[in-house]
C-alpha positions as CSV (number, residue, x, y, z in Angstrom):
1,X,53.9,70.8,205.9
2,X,55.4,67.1,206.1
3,X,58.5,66.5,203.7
4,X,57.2,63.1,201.4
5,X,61.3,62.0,202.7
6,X,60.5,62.3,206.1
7,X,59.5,65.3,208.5
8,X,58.6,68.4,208.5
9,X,60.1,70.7,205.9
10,X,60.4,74.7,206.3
11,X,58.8,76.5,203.6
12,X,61.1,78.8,202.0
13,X,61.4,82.9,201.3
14,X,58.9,83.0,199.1
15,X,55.9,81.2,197.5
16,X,55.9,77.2,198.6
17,X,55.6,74.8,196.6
18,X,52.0,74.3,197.4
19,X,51.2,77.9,196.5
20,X,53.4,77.8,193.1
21,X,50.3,75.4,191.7
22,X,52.8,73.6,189.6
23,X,53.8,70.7,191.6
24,X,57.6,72.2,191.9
25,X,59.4,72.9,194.7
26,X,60.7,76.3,195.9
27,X,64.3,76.9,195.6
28,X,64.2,80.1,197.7
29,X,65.6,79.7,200.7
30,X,64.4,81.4,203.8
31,X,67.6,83.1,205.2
32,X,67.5,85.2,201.9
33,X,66.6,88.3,204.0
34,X,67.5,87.7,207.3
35,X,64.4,86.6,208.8
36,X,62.8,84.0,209.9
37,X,60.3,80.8,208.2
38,X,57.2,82.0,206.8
39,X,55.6,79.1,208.5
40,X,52.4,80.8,209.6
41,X,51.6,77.7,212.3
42,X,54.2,78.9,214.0
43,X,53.9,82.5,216.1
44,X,56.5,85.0,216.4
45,X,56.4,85.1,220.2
46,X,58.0,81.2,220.0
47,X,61.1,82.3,218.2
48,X,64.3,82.1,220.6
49,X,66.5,84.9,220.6
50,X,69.8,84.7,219.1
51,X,72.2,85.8,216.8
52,X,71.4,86.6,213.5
53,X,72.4,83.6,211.8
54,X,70.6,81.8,214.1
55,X,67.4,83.5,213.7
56,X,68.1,82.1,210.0
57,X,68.4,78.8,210.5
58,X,65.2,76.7,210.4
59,X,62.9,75.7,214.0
60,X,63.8,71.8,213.7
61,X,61.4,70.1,216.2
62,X,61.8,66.1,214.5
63,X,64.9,64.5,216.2
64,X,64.5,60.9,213.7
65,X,65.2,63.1,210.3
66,X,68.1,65.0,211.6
67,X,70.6,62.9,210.1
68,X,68.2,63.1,206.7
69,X,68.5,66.6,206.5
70,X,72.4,67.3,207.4
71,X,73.8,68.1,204.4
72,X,70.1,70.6,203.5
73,X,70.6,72.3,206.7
74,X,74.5,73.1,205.9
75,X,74.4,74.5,203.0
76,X,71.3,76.7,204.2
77,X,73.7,77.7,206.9
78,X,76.5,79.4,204.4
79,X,73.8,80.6,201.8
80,X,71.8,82.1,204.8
81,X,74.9,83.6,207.0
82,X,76.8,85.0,203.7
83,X,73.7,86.9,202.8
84,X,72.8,88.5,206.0
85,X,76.6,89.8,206.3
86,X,76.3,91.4,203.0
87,X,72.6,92.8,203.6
88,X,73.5,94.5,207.0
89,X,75.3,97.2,206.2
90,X,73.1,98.0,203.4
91,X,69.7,98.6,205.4
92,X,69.2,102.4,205.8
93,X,68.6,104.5,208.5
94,X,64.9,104.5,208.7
95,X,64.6,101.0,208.4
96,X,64.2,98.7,211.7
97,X,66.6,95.6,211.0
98,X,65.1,92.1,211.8
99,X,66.5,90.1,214.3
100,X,65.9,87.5,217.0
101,X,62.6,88.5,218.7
102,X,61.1,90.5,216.1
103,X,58.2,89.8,213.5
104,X,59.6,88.4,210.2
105,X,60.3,91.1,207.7
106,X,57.2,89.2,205.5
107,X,54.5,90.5,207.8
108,X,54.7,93.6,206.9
109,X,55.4,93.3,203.3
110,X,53.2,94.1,200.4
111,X,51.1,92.0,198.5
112,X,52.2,93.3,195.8
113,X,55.8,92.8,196.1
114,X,55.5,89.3,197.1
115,X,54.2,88.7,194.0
116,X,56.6,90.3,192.1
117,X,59.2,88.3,193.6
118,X,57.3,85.4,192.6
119,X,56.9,87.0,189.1
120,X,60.4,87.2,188.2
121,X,62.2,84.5,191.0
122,X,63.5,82.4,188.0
123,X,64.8,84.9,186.3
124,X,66.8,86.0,189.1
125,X,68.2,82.8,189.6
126,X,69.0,81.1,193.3
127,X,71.1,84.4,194.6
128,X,68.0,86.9,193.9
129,X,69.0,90.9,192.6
130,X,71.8,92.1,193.8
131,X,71.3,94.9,196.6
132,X,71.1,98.5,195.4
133,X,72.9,100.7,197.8
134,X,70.8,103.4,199.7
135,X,70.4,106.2,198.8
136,X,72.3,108.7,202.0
137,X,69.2,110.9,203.2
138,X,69.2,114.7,202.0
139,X,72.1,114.1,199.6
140,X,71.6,114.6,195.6
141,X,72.0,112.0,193.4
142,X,75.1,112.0,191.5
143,X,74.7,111.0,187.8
144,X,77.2,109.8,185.1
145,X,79.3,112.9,184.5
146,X,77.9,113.9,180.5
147,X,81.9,113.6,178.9
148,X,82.1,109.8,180.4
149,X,78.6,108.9,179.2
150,X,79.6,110.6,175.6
151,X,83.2,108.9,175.2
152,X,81.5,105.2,176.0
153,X,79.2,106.2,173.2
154,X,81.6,107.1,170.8
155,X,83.7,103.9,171.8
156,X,81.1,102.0,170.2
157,X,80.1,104.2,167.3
158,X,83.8,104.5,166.2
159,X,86.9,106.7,165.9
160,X,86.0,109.2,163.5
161,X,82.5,109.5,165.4
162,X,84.8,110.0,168.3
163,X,86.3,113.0,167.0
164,X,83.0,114.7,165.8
165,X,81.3,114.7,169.1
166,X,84.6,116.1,170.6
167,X,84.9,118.8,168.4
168,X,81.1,119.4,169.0
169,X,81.3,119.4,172.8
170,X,83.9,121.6,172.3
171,X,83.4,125.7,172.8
172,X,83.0,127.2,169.3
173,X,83.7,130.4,169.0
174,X,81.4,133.4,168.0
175,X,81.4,133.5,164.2
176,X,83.5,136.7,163.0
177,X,82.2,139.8,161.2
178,X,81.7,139.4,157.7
179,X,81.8,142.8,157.4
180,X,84.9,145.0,158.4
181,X,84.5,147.8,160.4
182,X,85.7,150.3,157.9
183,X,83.2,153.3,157.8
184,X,82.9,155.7,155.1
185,X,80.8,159.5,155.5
186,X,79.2,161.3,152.9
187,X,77.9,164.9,153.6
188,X,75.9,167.2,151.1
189,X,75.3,170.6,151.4
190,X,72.8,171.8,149.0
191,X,70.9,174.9,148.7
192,X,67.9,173.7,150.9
193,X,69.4,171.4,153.2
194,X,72.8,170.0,154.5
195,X,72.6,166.3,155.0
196,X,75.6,163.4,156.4
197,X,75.2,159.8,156.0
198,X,78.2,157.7,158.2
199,X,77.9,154.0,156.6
200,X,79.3,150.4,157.1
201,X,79.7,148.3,153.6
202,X,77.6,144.9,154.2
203,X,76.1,142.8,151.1
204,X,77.7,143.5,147.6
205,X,76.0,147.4,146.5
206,X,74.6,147.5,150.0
207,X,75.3,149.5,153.1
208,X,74.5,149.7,156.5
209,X,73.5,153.4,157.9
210,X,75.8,153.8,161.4
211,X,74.7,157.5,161.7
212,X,72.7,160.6,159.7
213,X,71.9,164.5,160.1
214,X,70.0,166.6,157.7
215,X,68.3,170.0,158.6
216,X,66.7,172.5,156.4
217,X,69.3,175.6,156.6
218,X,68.2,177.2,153.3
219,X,71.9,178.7,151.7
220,X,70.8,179.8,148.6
221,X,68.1,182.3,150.4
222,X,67.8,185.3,148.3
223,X,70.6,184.1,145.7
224,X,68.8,184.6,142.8
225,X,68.1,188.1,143.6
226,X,71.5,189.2,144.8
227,X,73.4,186.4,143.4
228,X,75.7,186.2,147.0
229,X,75.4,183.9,149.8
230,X,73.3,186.3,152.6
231,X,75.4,186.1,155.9
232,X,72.4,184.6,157.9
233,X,72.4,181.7,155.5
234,X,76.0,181.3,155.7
235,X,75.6,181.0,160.0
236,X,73.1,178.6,159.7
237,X,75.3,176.1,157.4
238,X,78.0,176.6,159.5
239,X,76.3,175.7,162.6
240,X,74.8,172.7,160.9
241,X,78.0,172.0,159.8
242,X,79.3,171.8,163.1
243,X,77.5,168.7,164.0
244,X,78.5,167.2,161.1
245,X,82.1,167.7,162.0
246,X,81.4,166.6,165.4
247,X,80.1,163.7,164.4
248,X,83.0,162.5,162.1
249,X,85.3,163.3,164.7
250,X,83.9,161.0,167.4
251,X,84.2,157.8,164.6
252,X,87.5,156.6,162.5
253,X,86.0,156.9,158.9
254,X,88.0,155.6,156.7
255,X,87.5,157.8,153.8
256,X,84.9,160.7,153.4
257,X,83.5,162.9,150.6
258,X,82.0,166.3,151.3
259,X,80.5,168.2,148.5
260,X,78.6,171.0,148.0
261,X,76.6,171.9,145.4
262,X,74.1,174.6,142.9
263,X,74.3,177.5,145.6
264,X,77.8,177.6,146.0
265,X,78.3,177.1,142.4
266,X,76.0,179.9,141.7
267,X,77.6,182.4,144.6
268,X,80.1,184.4,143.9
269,X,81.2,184.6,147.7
270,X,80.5,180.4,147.5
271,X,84.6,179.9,147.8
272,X,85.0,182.4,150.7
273,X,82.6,181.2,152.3
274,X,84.0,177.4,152.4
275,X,87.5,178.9,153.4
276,X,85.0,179.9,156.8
277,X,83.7,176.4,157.0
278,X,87.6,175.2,157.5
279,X,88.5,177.5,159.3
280,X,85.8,177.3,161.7
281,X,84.7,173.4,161.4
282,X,87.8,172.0,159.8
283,X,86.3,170.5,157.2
284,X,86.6,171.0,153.8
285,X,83.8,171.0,150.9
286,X,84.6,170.8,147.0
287,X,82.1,172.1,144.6
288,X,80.9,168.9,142.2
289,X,79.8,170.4,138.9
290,X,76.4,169.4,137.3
291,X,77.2,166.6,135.7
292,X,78.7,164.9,138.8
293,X,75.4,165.6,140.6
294,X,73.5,164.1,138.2
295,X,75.8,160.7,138.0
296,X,75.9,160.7,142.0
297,X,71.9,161.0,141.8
298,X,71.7,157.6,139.4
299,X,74.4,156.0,141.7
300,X,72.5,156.5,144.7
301,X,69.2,154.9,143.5
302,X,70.6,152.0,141.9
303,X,69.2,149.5,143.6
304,X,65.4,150.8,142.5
305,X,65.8,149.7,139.5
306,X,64.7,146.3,138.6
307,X,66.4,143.5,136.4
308,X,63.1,144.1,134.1
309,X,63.3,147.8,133.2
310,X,64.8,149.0,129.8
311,X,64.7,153.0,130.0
312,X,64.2,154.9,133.2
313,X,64.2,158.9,133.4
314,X,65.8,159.8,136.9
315,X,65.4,163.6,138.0
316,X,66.6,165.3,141.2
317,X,64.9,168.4,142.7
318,X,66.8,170.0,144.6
319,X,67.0,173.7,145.8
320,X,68.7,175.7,143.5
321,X,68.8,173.2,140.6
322,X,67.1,170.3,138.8
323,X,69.1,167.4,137.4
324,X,67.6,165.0,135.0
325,X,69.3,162.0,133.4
326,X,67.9,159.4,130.7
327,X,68.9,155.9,131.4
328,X,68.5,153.5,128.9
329,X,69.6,149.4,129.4
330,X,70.0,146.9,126.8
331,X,70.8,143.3,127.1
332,X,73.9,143.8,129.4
333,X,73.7,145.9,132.6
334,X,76.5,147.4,134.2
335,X,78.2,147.1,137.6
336,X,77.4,151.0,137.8
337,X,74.1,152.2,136.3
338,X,75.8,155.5,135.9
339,X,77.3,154.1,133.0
340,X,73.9,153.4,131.4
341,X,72.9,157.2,131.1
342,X,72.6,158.3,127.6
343,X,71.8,162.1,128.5
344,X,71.3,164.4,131.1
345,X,70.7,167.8,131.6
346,X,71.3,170.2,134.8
347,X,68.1,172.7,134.7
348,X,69.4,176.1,136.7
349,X,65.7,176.0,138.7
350,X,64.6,174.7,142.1
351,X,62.1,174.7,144.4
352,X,63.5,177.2,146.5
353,X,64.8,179.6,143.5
354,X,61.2,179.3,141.7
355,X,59.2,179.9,145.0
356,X,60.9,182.9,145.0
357,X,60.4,184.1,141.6
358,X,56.6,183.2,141.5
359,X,55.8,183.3,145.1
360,X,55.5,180.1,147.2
361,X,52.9,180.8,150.3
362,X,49.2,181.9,148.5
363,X,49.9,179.4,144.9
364,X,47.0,179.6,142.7
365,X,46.0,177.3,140.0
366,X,47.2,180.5,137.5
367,X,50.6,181.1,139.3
368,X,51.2,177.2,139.4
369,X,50.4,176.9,135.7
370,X,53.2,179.6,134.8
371,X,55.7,177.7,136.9
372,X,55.4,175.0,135.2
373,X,55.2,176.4,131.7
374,X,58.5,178.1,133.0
375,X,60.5,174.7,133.6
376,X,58.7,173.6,130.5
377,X,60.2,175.9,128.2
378,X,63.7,175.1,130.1
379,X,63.4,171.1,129.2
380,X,62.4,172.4,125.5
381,X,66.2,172.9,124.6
382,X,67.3,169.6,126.4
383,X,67.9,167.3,123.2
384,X,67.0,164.1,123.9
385,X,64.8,161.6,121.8
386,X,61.7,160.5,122.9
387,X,61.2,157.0,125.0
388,X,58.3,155.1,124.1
389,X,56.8,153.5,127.1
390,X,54.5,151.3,125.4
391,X,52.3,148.7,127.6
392,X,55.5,146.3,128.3
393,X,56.1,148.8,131.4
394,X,59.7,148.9,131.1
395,X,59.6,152.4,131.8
396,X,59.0,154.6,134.4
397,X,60.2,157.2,136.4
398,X,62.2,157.5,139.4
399,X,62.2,160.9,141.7
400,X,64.5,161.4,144.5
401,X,63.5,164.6,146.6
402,X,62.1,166.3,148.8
403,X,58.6,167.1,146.6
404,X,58.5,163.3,145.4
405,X,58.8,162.0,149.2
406,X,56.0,164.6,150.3
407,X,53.4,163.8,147.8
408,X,54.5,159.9,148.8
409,X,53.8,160.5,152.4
410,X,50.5,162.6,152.2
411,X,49.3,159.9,149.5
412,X,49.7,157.3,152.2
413,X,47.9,159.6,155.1
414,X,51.1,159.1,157.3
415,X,50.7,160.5,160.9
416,X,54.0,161.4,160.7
417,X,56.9,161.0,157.9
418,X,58.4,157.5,157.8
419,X,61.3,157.1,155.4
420,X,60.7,153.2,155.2
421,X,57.3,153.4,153.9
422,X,57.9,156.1,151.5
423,X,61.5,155.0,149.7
424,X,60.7,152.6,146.9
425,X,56.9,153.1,146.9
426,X,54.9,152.9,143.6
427,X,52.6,156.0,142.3
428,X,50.7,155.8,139.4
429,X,50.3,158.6,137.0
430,X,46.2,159.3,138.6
431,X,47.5,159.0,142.0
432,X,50.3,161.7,141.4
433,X,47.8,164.2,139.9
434,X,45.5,163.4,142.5
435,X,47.8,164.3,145.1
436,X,49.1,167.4,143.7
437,X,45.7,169.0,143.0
438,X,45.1,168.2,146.9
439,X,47.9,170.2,147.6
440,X,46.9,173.0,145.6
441,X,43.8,173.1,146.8
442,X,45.8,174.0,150.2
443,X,46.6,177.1,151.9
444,X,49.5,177.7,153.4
445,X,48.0,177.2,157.4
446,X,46.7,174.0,155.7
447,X,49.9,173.3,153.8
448,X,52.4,173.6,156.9
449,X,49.8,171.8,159.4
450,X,50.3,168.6,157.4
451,X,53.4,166.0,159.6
452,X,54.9,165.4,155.9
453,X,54.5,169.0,155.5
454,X,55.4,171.0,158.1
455,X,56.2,174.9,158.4
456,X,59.8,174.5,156.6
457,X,58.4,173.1,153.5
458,X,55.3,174.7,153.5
459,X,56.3,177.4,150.7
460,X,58.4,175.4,148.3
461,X,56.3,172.0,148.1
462,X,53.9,173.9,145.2
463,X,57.1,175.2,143.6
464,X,58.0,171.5,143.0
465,X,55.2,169.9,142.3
466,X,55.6,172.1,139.3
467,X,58.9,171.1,138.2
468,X,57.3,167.6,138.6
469,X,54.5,168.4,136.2
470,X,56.8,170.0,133.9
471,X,58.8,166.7,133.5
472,X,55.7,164.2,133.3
473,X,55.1,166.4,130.5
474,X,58.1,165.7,128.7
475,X,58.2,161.6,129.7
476,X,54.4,160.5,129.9
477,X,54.9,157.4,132.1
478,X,52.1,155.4,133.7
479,X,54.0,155.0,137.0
480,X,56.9,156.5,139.5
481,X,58.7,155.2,141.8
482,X,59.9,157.2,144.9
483,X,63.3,157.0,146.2
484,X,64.0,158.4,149.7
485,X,67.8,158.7,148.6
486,X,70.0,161.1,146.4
487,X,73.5,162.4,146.6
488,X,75.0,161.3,149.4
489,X,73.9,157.8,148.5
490,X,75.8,158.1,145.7
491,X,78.3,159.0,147.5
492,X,79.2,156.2,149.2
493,X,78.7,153.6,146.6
494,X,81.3,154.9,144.7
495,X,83.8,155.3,147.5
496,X,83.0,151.4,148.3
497,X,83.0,150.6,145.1
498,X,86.1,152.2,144.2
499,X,87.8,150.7,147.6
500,X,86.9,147.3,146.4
501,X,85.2,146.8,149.8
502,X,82.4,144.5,148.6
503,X,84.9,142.0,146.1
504,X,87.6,142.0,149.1
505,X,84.3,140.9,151.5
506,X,83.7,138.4,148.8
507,X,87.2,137.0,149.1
508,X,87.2,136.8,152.6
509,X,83.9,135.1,153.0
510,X,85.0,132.3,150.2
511,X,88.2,132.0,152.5
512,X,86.3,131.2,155.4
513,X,83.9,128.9,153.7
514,X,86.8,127.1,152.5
């Protein structure tokens, strides 16, 4: 290509000017890269060798211009040999360097990037991108560490920014208890069974169980005939007993309460026979007296009863006594729903003391009807007005025992009992009925074959159901609800409530919020 000054001009490292279409001339310069002139007339072989920066420099063959193109062919010279001293060291490892007797480094060169580098050469200005170093083969790339990336960041966003992304790059630690771990035991040894609950307070009235026992040991066998605890009944409390007393032991309880209750009441070896249980178990059992059971019963199945109800009639079948208290709530409910009951009445009769009175394993329709008409006659001399349940349904009764669960499970054809589907469950007046005349219609194989059942309860479930009957006589209600929970509940939400565990929780949690 001739030069309209005068000669021939070498095209430069990149598009010439006849290839840029726009009439302008290149500004690239060939030495950019350390090769040679793109000038395709002239073959590679014709190259001399040299040095690098001469390989750089131009092929001048026109002697008459020479003095023209001084001052072009200078600064060329500095451009060309200050790039290829920064470029050397840069080239990596698998890359063949170009030098004097080699193709130019364009031969081999995409399409593509030439015309990138045509794309963007103005905005790169005269000098081109600076040169990225290489990357050392098999070596990991090393990235901005994250704390220098996060305090630039919070350089621009501002101080108190600043702080707020320190503090949340920061550890936090694990977020304490809000519960303490101050355990509290409740144990219960009635005539039919001797039962321990070993709780944790949580949520205000609530508790979380930590560990339970309860087995069938049956104290008050053959009290009501002989009046005396019989000295197999006595082995088998103790030995149930001492698993309770191994159990306390192996935890720090901060406070307990161990009551027992109708058979040793009714006994008259019932305080011998707890001097045995300390002396052989070390612990140490106080008889409660009826009314205690009866507000412990309430206590423990507070929380089944809603915001909505006015009157409730609670009863507890137990073993060797019936407890029944009327629970009536006006505008303003207590703390403790205790403190709502307006009368209650302890009826010397249960399931195991009636079963063996009438007979518990062959229970005809006949021999049920005269247990009921027995507790019947019993509830006649409790004075109590009548409650009115009306069609608001602010009444209803609540049972919490062992015949109430039973009819609950076998109602709900359970494969085997589950206390979390049967506490708080809803019967309606049919349903009940329903379910006891299915169990009458047992026999005892068919009685003791049934998982809610089983061989232990076989012979008092019938004696039950007919204190049951006698009280949905008294209190016609169109529903009850089932509560899975009793005495030792009770128990335990008076300790905790007496402790003040649940306000001093309170306390603490506001503190920390604060």
């Amino acid at each position: 290509m001739e030069d309209p000054e005068g000669g021939v001009k070498p095209q430069s490292d990149g598009a010439s000017a006849a290839g840029r279409r726009d009439g302008k001339k290149s500004r690239r310069r060939k030495g950019k890269r350390g090769g040679q002139s793109r000038n395709a007339s002239q073959p590679a072989s014709q190259v001399p060798s040299g040095s690098a920066g001469e390989a750089a420099r131009p092929l001048d063959t026109t002697a008459d211009n020479a003095a023209e193109n001084t001052a072009h062919k200078r600064k060329r010279r500095r451009r060309s040999a200050g790039r290829l001293g920064e470029a050397a060291p840069k080239q990596s490892q698998g890359t063949k360097a170009v030098s004097a007797g080699h193709a130019p480094r364009d031969d081999v060169e995409s399409a593509s990037s030439k015309r990138n580098r045509r794309k963007h050469r103005g905005k790169r200005g005269l000098q081109g991108r600076p040169l990225a170093q290489p990357k050392p083969v098999g070596q990991a790339v090393q990235h901005p560490a994250p704390a220098a990336r996060s305090v630039a960041n919070d350089v621009r966003i501002g101080e108190n920014d600043n702080r707020a992304r320190q503090a949340e790059r920061e550890p936090r630690p694990a977020p304490a208890n809000p519960w303490p771990d101050e355990l509290y035991a409740a144990l219960d040894l009635g005539t039919n069974n001797c039962r321990l609950l070993i709780a944790q307070p949580t949520r205000p009235g609530q508790f979380r169980v930590v560990d339970a026992f309860s087995r069938i040991v049956r104290l008050g066998e053959g009290l009501a005939a002989s009046g005396r605890l019989s000295d197999d009944a006595m082995d088998r409390a103790v030995d149930a007993l001492r698993v309770c007393a191994s159990k306390l032991k192996n935890r720090e309880i901060r406070r307990m309460r161990l009551i027992a209750t109708e058979a040793c009441r009714q006994a008259s070896n019932g305080a011998q026979f707890l001097e045995r249980v300390v002396a052989e178990t070390g612990l140490e059992l106080e008889i409660i007296d009826r009314e205690t059971e009866a507000r412990l019963a309430v206590s423990g199945c507070a929380s089944l009863v809603g915001r909505e109800t006015r009157s409730v009639v609670l009863f507890d079948i137990g073993g060797g006594s019936s407890e029944i208290a009327v629970i009536r709530i006006g505008d303003s409910r207590f703390n403790r729903l205790a403190n709502h009951i307006t009368h209650w009445t302890s009826l010397p009769v249960g399931v195991v003391t009636l079963s063996e009175r009438h007979g518990g394993r062959d229970v005809t329709p006949d021999v049920f009807e005269g247990m009921v008409l027995e507790v019947a006659g019993m509830l006649s001399g409790f004075d109590c007005p009548a409650i009115d349940a009306g069609p608001s349904g602010d009444f209803h009764l609540i049972g919490t025992s062992g015949t109430v669960t039973t009819l609950a499970g076998v109602h709900l054809d359970l494969p085997r009992y589950d206390r979390r589907k049967v506490d708080g469950i809803w019967l309606s007046d049919d349903e009940v009925s329903a379910m006891q005349a299915k169990l009458l219609s047992w026999d005892f194989a068919s009685r003791a074959a049934n998982p809610c059942i089983g061989p232990d309860r076989a012979d008092l479930v019938l004696a039950g159901c007919a204190i049951l009957e006698a009280i949905r006589r008294r209190w016609p209600s169109p529903r009850m609800r089932v509560a899975d929970r009793g005495l030792r509940e009770g128990l335990l939400t008076d300790m905790m409530a007496d402790d003040g565990v649940w306000r001093r929780n309170r306390n603490r949690r506001g503190q920390r919020g604060k």
